[in-house]
KOLDREN-816834 format. One record per residue (C-alpha): x, y, z; residue in one letter; residue number from 1. Coordinates in Angstrom, 1 decimal, decimal comma, padded with zeros to 4 digits. Example, Ala and Ser with C-alpha at 12.3 -4.5 7.8 and 13.67 -1.06 7.14 Angstrom:
+--------+--------+--------+--------+-----+
!     c1 !     c2 !     c3 ! residu ! num !
+--------+--------+--------+--------+-----+
!  012,3 ! -004,5 !  007,8 !      A !   1 !
!  013,7 ! -001,1 !  007,1 !      S !   2 !
+--------+--------+--------+--------+-----+
END
This chain:
+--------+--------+--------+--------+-----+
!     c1 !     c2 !     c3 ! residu ! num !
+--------+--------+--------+--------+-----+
!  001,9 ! -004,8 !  030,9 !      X !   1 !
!  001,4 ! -001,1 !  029,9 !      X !   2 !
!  004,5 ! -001,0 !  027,9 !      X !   3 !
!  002,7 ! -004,1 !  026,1 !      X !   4 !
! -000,6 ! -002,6 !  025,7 !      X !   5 !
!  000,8 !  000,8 !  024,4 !      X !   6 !
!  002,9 ! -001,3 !  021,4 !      X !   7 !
!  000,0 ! -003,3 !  020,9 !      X !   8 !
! -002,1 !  000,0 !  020,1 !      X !   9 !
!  000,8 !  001,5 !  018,5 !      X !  10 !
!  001,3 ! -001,4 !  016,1 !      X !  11 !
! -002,5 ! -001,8 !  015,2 !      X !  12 !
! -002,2 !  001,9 !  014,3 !      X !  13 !
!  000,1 !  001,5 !  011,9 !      X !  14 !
! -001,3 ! -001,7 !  010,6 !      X !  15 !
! -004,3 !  000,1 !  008,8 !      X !  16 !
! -001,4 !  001,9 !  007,1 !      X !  17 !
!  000,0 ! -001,1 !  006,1 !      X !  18 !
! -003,1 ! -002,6 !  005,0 !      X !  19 !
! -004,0 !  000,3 !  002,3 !      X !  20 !
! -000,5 !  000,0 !  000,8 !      X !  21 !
! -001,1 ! -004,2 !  000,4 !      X !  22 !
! -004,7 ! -003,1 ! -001,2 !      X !  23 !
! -002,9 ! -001,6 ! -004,2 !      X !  24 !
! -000,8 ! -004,7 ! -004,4 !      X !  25 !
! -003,4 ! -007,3 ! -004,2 !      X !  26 !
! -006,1 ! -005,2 ! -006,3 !      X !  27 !
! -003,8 ! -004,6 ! -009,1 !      X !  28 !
! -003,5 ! -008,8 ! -009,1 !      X !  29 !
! -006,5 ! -009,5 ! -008,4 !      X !  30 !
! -008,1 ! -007,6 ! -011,6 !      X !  31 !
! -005,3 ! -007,8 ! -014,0 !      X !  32 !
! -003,1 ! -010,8 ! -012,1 !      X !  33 !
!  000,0 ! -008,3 ! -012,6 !      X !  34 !
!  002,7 ! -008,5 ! -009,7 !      X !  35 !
!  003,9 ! -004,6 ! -009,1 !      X !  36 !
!  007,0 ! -004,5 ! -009,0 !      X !  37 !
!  007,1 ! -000,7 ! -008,9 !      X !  38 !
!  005,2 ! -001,0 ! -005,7 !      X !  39 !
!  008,2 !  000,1 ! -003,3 !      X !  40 !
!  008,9 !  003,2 ! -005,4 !      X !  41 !
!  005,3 !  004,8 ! -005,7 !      X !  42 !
!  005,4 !  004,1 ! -001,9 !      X !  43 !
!  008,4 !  006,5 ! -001,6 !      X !  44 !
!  007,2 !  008,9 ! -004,3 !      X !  45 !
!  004,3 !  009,2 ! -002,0 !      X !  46 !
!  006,7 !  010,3 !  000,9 !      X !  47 !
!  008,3 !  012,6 ! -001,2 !      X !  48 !
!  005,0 !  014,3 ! -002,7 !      X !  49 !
!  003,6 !  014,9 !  000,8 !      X !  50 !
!  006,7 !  016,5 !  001,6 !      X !  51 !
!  007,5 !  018,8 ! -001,2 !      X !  52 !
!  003,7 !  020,1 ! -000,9 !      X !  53 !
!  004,0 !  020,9 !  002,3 !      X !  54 !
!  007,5 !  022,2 !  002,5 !      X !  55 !
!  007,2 !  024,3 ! -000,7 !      X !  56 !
!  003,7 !  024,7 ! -000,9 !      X !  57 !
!  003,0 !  025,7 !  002,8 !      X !  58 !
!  000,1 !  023,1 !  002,7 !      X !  59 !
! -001,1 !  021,2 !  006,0 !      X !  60 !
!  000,5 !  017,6 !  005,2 !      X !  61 !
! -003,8 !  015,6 !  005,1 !      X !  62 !
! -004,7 !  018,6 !  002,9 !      X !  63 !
! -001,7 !  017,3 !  000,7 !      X !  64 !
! -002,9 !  013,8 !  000,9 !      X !  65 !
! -006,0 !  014,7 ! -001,8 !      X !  66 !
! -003,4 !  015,9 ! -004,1 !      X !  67 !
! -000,9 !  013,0 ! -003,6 !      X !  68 !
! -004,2 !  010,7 ! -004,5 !      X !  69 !
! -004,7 !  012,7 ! -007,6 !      X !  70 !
! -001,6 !  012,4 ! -008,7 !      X !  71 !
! -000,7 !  008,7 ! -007,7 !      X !  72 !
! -003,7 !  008,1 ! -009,7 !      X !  73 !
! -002,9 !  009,7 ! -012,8 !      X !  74 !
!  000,9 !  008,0 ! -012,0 !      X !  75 !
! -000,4 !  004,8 ! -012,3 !      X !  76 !
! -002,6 !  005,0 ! -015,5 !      X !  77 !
!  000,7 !  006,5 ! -017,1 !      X !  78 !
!  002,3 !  003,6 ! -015,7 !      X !  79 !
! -000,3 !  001,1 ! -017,3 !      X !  80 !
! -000,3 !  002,6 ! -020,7 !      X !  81 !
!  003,3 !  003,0 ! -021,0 !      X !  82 !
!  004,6 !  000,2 ! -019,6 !      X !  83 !
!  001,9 ! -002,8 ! -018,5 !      X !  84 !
! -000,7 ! -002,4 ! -021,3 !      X !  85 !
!  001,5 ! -004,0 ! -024,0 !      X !  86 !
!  002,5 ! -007,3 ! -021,6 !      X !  87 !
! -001,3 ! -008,0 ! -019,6 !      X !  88 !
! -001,4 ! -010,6 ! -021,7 !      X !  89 !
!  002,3 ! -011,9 ! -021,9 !      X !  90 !
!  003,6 ! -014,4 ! -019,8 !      X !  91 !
!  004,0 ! -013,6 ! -016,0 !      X !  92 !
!  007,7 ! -013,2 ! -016,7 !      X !  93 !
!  006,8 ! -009,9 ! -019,0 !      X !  94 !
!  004,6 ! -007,8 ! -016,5 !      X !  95 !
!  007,2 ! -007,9 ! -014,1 !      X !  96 !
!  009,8 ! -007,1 ! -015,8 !      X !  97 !
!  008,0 ! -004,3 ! -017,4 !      X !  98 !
!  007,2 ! -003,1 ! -013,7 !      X !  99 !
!  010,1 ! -003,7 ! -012,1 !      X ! 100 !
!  011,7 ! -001,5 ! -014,9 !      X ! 101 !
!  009,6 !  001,1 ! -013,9 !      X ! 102 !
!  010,8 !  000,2 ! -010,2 !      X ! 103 !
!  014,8 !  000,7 ! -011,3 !      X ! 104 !
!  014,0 !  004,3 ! -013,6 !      X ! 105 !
!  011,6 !  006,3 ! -010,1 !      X ! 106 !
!  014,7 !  004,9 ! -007,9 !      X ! 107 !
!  017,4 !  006,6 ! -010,1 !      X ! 108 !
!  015,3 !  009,7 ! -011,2 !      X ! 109 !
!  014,7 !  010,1 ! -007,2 !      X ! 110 !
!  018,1 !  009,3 ! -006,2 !      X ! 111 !
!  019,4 !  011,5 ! -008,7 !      X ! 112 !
!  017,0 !  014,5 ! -007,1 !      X ! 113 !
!  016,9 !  013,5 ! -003,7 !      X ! 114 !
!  020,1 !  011,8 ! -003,0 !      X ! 115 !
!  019,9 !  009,1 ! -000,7 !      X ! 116 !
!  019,7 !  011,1 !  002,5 !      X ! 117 !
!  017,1 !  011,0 !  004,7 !      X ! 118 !
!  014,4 !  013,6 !  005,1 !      X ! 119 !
!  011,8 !  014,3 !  008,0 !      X ! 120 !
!  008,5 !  016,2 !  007,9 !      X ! 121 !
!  008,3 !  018,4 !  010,1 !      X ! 122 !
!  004,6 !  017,6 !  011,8 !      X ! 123 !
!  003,3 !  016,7 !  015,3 !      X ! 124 !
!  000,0 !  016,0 !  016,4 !      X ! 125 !
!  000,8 !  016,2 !  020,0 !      X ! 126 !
!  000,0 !  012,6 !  022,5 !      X ! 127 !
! -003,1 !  011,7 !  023,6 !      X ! 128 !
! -004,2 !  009,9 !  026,5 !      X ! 129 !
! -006,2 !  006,2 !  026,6 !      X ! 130 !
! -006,0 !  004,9 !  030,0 !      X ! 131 !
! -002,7 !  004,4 !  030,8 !      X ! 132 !
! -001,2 !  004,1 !  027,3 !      X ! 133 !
!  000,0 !  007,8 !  025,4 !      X ! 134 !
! -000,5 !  007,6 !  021,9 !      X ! 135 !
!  000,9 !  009,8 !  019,2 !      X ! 136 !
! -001,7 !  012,2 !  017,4 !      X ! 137 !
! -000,5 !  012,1 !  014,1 !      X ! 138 !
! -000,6 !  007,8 !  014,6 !      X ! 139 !
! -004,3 !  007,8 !  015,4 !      X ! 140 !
! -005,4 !  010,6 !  012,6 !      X ! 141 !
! -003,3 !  008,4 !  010,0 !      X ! 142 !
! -005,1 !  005,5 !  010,9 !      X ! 143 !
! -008,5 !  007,3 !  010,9 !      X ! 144 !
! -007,5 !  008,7 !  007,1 !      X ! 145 !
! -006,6 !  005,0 !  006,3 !      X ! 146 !
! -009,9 !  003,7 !  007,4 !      X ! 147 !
! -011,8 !  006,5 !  006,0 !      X ! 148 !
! -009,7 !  005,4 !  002,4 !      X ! 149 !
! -011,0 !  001,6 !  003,0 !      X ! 150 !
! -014,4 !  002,8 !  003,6 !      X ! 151 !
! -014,2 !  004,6 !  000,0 !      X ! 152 !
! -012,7 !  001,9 ! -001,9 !      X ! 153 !
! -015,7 ! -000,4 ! -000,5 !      X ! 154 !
! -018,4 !  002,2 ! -001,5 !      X ! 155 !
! -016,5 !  002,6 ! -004,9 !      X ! 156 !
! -016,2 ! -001,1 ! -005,6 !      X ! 157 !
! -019,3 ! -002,3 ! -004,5 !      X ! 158 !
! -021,4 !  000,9 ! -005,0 !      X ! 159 !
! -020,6 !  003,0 ! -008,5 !      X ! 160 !
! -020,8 !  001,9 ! -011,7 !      X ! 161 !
! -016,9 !  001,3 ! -012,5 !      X ! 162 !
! -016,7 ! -000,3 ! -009,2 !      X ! 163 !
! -018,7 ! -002,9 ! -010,6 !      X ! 164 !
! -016,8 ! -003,2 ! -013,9 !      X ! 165 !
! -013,7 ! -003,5 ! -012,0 !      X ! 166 !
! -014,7 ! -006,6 ! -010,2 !      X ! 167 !
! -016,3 ! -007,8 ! -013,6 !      X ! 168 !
! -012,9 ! -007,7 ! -015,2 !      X ! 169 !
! -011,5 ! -009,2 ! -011,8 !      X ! 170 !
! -014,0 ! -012,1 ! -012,4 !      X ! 171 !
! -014,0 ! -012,6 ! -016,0 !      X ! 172 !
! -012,5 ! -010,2 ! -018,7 !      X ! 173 !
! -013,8 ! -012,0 ! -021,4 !      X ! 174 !
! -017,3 ! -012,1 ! -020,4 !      X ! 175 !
! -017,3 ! -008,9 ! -019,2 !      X ! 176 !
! -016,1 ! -007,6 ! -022,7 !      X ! 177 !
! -018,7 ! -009,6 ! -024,2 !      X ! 178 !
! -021,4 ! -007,8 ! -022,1 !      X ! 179 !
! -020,2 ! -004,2 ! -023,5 !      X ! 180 !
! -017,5 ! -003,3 ! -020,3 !      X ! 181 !
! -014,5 ! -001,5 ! -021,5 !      X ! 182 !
! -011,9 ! -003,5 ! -020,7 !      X ! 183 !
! -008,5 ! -001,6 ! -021,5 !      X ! 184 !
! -010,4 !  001,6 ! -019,9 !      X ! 185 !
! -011,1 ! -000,4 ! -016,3 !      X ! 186 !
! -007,7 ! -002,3 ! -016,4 !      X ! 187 !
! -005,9 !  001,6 ! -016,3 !      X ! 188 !
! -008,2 !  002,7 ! -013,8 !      X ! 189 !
! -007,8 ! -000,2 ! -011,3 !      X ! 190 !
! -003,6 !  000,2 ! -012,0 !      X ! 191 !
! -004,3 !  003,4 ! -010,9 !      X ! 192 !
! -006,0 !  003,5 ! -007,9 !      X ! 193 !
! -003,8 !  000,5 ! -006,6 !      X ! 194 !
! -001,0 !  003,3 ! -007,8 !      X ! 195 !
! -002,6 !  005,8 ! -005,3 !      X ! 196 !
! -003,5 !  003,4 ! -002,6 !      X ! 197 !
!  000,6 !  002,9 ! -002,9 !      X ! 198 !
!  001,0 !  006,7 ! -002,9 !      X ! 199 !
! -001,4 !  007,5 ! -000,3 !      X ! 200 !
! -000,1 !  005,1 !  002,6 !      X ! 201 !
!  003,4 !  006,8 !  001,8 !      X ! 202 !
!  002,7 !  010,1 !  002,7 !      X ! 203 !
!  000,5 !  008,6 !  005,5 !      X ! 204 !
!  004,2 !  007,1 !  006,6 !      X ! 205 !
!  005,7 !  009,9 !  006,3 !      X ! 206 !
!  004,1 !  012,1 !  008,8 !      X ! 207 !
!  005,6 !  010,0 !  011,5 !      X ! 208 !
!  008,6 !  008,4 !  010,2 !      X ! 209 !
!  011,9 !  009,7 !  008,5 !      X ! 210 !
!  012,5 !  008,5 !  004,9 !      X ! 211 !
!  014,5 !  008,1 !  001,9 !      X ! 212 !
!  014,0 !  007,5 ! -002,0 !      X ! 213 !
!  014,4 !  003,9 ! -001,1 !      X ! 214 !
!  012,8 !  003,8 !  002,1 !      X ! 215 !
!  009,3 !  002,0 ! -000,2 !      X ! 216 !
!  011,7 ! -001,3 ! -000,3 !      X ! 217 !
!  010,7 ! -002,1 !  003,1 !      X ! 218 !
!  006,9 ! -001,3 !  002,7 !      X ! 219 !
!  007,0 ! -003,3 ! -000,5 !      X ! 220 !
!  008,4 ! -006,4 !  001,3 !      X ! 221 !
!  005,5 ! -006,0 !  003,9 !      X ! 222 !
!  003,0 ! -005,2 !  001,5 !      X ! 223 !
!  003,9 ! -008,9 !  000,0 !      X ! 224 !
!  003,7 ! -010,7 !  003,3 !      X ! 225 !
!  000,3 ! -009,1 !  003,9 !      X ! 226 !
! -000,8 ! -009,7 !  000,5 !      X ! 227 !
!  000,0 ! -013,6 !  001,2 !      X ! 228 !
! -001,5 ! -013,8 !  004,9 !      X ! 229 !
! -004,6 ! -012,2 !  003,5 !      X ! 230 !
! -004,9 ! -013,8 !  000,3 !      X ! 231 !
! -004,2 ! -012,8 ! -003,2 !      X ! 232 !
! -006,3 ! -010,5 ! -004,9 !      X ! 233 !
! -007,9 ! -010,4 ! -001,7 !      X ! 234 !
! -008,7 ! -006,5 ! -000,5 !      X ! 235 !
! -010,3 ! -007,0 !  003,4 !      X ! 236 !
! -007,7 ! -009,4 !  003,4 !      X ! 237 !
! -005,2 ! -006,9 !  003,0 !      X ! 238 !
! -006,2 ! -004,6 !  005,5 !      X ! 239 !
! -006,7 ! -007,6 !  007,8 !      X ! 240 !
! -003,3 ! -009,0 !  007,0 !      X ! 241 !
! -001,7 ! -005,4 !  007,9 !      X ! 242 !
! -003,6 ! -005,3 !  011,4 !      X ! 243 !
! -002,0 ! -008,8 !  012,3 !      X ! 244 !
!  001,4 ! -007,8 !  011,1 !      X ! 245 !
!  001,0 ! -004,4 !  013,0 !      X ! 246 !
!  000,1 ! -006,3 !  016,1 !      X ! 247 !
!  003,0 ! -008,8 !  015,7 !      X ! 248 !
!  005,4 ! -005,7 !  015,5 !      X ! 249 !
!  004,2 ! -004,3 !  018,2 !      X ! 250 !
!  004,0 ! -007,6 !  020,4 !      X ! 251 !
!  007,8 ! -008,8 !  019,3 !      X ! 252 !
!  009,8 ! -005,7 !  021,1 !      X ! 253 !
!  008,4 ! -006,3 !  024,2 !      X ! 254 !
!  009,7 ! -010,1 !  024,4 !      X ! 255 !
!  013,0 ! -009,7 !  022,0 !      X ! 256 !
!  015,0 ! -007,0 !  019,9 !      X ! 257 !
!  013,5 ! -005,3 !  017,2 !      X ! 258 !
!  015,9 ! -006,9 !  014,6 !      X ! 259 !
!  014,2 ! -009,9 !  015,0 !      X ! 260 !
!  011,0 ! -008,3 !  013,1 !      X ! 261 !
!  011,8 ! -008,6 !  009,8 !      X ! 262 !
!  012,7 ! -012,3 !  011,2 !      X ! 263 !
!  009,6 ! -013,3 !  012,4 !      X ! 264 !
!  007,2 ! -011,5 !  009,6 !      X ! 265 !
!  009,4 ! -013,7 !  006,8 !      X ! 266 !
!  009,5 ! -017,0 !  008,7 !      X ! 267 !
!  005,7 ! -016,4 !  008,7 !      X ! 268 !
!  005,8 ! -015,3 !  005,1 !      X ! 269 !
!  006,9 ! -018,8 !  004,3 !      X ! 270 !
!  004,9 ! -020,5 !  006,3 !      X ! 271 !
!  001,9 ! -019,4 !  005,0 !      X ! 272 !
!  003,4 ! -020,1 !  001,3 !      X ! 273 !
!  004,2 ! -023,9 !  002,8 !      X ! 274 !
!  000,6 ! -024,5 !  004,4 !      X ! 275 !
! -001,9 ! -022,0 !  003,7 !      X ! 276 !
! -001,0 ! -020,5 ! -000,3 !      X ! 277 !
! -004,2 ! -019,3 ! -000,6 !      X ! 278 !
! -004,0 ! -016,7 !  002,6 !      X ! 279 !
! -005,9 ! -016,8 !  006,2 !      X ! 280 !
! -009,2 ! -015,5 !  004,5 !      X ! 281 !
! -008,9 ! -017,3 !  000,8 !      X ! 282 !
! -007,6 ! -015,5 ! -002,7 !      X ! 283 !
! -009,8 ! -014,2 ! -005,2 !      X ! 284 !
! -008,9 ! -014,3 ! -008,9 !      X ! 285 !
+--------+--------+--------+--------+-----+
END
């Protein structure tokens, strides 16, 4: 029953991780109904930023967070003006291959640098203590840092000025051109934050698990099945839909091997596709 408990705690951890990489996924859909295909990567880039600036830089890995924000930020409005600006209003088939070339050129430029070796940051929190379940320090502060990052999305979305222009365009970009918002200007800044949403919960992940330049493949795949169990365009969906698949990875290797995760998140995947398309909580276009 402990062991049970602890992965149970262990796994909801890590699902608020998972649920502010999905946020970049489903807000990037949700205001400019894009599919990223260069999710993964930026996910890994994140990894690797967090560790270069603390490695080389000497910086403590959550001070290295701000600037991995900043840049995934300014990443993804590069991104959009290169690559997505010129297909938002192509067919679906466009934006995604536009993004998933951006996908195929961060893999090779980071393979090319990085190899595909694994690295490891060196950083420990320590354990702490709840009851009779230990968890891992750096666990519970990544999970604090991924609540605090909900809890400024929400003020920035439903509190500032360009949050509200954001979900204006989300609504209706037509109208909301018509009314004077600056369309082109809040389609770049919504690719970018869900760029550093992507980049944040990588160096998040990497504080407490190895990685490689193609270590975001994984994420991305979960990001999706959240994305669906929460609902498309959906952002407390996300971050609901990572708790519940951080609880069912944490409940599954008590009862069974751990290969039998990526099982059971994909047989769900599909189910929810089958009988419940628009996610647990309902999409928002």
């Amino acid at each position: 029953m402990d062991f049970l408990l602890a992965n149970l705690v262990d796994g909801l951890l890590i699902g608020f991780i998972y649920g502010i990489a999905a946020m970049g996924l489903t807000l990037i859909f949700g205001v400019m109904d894009v599919i990223n295909l260069a999710h993964g990567p930026i996910i890994a880039l994140g990894m690797f930023s967090i560790y270069l600036l603390t490695t080389m830089l000497g910086l403590h890995p959550y001070i290295a967070l701000i600037l991995v924000a900043v840049l995934g930020l300014l990443l993804g409005i590069v991104i959009y003006i290169v690559a997505v600006q010129r297909v938002i209003d192509a067919p679906h088939l466009s934006s995604l291959l536009a993004t998933f070339s951006v996908n195929m050129i961060i893999i090779g430029l980071g393979t090319a640098a990085f190899s595909t070796a694994p690295y490891n940051l060196e950083f420990s929190l320590g354990k702490m203590s709840l009851g009779s379940v230990t968890l891992l320090g750096s666990r519970v502060v990544g999970a604090l840092v991924a609540l605090l990052v909900t809890a400024g999305l929400y003020f920035f979305l439903y509190r500032t000025r360009n949050g509200r222009y954001i979900r204006a365009v989300a609504n209706n970009r037509a109208a909301a051109e018509l009314v004077g918002v600056p369309s082109n200007r809040i389609l770049a800044l919504s690719f970018g934050i869900g760029t550093m949403l992507a980049a944040l919960s990588g160096g998040i992940i990497a504080t407490f698990f190895p990685f490689t330049i193609l270590a975001g493949g994984t994420y991305e795949l979960k990001s999706f099945v959240i994305v669906v169990l929460g609902g498309l365009g959906n952002p407390v969906g996300a971050l609901v839909g990572g708790l519940i698949l951080g609880l069912i990875e944490g409940i599954i290797p008590t009862f069974m091997e751990t290969t039998w995760v990526p099982v059971v998140e994909f047989v769900m995947f599909v189910l929810i596709l089958l009988f419940r398309p628009s996610g647990l909580f309902g999409a928002k276009q």
